[in-house]
N, C-alpha and C positions, 0 to 999 in steps of 0.2 A: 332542419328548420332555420340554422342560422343564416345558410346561403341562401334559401328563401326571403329572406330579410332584407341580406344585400344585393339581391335583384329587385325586391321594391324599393330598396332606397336609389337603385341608379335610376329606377323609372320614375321618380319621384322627381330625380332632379331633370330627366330628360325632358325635351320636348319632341323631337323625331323619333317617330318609333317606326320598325319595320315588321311584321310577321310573314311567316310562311307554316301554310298548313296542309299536314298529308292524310291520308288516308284514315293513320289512324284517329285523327280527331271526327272523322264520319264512322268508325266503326264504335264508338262510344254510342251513337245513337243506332245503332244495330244494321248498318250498312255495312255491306262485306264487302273484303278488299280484295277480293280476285285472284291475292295473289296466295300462293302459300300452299298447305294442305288444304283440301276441300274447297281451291281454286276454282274446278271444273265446272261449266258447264255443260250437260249432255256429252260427256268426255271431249269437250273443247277447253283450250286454253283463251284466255283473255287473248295474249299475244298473236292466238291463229284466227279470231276473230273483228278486233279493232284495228284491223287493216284497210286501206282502200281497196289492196289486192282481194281480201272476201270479202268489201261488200261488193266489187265486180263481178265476182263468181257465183254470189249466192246472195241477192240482197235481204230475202226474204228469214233465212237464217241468223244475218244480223239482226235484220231489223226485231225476231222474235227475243234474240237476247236482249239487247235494249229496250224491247219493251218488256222484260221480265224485272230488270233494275228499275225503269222506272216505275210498275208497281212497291217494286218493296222502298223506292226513297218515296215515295208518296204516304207510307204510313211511318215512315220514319219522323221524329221532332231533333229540334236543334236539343243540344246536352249544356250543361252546367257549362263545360270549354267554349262554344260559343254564345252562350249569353256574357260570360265573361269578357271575351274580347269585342261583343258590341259597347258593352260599359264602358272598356279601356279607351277604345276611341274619341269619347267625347271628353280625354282627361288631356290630351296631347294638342299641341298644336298643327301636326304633322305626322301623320298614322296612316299607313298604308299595308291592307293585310291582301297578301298574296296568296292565292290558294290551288294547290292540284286537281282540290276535287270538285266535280261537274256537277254535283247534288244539289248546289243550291243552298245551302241548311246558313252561309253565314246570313247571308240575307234577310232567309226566312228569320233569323237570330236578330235583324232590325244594323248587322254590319253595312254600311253603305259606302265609305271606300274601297271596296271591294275589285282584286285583279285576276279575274280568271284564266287562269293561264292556258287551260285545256279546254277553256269551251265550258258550255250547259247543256245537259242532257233534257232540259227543258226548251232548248230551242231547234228549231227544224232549218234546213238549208237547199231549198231547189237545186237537183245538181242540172236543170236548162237555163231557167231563168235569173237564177244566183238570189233569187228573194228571199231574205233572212226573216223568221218569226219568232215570237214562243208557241210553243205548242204544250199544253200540261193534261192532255188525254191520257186517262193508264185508264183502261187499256188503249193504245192506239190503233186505228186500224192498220192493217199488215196487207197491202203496201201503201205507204200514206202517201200522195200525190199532192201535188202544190195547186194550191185553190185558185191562183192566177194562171196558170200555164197549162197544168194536169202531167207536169211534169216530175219524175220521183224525187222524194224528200229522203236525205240522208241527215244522221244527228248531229248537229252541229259542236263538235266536239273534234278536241287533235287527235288523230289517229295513228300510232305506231308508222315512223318511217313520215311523217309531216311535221315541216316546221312550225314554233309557233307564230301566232300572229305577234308580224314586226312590230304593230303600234302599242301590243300590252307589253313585249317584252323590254320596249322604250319606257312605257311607264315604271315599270321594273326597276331598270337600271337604274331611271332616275330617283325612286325610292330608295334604292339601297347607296348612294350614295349619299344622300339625306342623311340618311339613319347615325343617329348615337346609340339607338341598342336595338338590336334586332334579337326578337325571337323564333325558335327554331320549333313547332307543335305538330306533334303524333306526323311525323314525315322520317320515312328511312334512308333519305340520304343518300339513294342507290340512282333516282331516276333522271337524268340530264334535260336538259341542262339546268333546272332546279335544285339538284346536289349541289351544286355549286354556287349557289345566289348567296346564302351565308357568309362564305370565305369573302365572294366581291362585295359584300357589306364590310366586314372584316377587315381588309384590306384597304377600303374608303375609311378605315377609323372608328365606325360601329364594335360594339361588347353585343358580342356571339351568346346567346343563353338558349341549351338546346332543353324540350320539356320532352320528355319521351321513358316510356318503361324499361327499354331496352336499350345498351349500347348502340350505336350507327358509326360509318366510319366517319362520321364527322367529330364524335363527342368527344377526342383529344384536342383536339385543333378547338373547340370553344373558351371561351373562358369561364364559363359557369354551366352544370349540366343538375338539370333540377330530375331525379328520379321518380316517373310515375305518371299516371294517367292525363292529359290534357285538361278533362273535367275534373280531376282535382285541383292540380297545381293553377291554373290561369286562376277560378274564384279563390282558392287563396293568396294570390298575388294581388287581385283585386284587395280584399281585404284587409290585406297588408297593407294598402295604398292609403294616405289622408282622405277623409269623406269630405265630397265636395260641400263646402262652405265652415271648414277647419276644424270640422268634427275628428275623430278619430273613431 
């Protein structure tokens, strides 16, 4: 509790703030993270799936996974951790929340700095005409074609073995040099180049504060590691915080 304290009192005096959020802040709201035990798909792995290489092979196999995820994030709701960090945003001058995962849910959570770093699995991509949309059909049809062309739609999202796009990870960069505290929510720290975005806050002069239940290899290298659920710690970090107009 106490170190809980002293990471709302640095956010209190910050005004740049930076987050990054993984996976596990979407499995609070009952999205599964593919990865782990009980990873599989139809004894596919994520990895042999979110390739360009299978969806050249078999689009219709991807495209049935994707559209099995986006039914279950269609009944999913944002959790306690991101209604938390839409609140936070409006207490900074400078708040920029970085996120891995494709679900959508900070948004839907009323987040609106928001930098997705892999894409939306709510958005669709011509691979003729390069026409970019949202598409939020669950179920989708299987194989969905592009309304201007009739050419096929793949989900606009980064796929294993693609770089990300230049102009978010500019925004990135610029953020996390920004930053006097950056936090670090329900993310394992394993997947590149987003492992690494912390340290390059870190090393621009940002206070590292990692929220997660479980050690990562990042959590020596922070300076504050808050033990526990994202939908716990962030509204109690909220809370923590002065209510706007000097209440407490």
């Amino acid at each position: 509790m106490a170190m809980l304290h002293n990471v709302a009192r640095l956010l209190q005096q910050a005004r740049r703030v930076a987050v990054l959020t993984g996976a596990g802040v979407s499995q609070e709201s009952g999205v599964p993270t593919f990865r782990g035990p009980g990873g599989l798909w139809r004894q596919h792995r994520p990895e042999d799936l979110a390739t360009p290489e299978a969806f050249a092979k078999d689009p219709r196999l991807v495209w049935e996974w994707y559209d099995w995820r986006r039914g279950l994030i269609a009944e999913a709701r944002p959790n306690p951790g991101h209604l938390a960090l839409a609140a936070l945003e409006d207490r900074f001058e400078d708040f920029t929340l970085i996120t891995q995962n494709v679900d959508g849910l900070h948004r839907r959570a009323g987040s609106r700095q928001v930098v997705e770093i892999h894409g939306s699995i709510w958005e669709v991509r011509c691979l003729d005409c390069g026409d970019l949309r949202e598409d939020r059909r669950a179920p989708i049809p299987i194989l969905p074609t592009c309304s201007l062309c009739g050419g096929l739609l793949r989900p606009n999202v980064v796929w294993f073995g693609e770089a990300l796009d230049p102009v978010r990870l500019e925004q990135v960069r610029e953020a996390l040099v920004r930053a006097q505290v950056m936090l670090l929510a329900g993310t394992s720290a394993v997947v590149q180049p987003a492992a690494a975005f912390g340290l390059w806050a870190q090393q621009a002069g940002a206070v590292l504060v990692e929220i997660n239940p479980v050690p990562t290899p990042l959590s020596l290298r922070c300076d504050y590691v808050l033990k526990g659920p994202a939908g716990e710690i962030l509204p109690a970090l909220l809370a923590a915080l002065p209510q706007p107009g000097g209440g407490l």
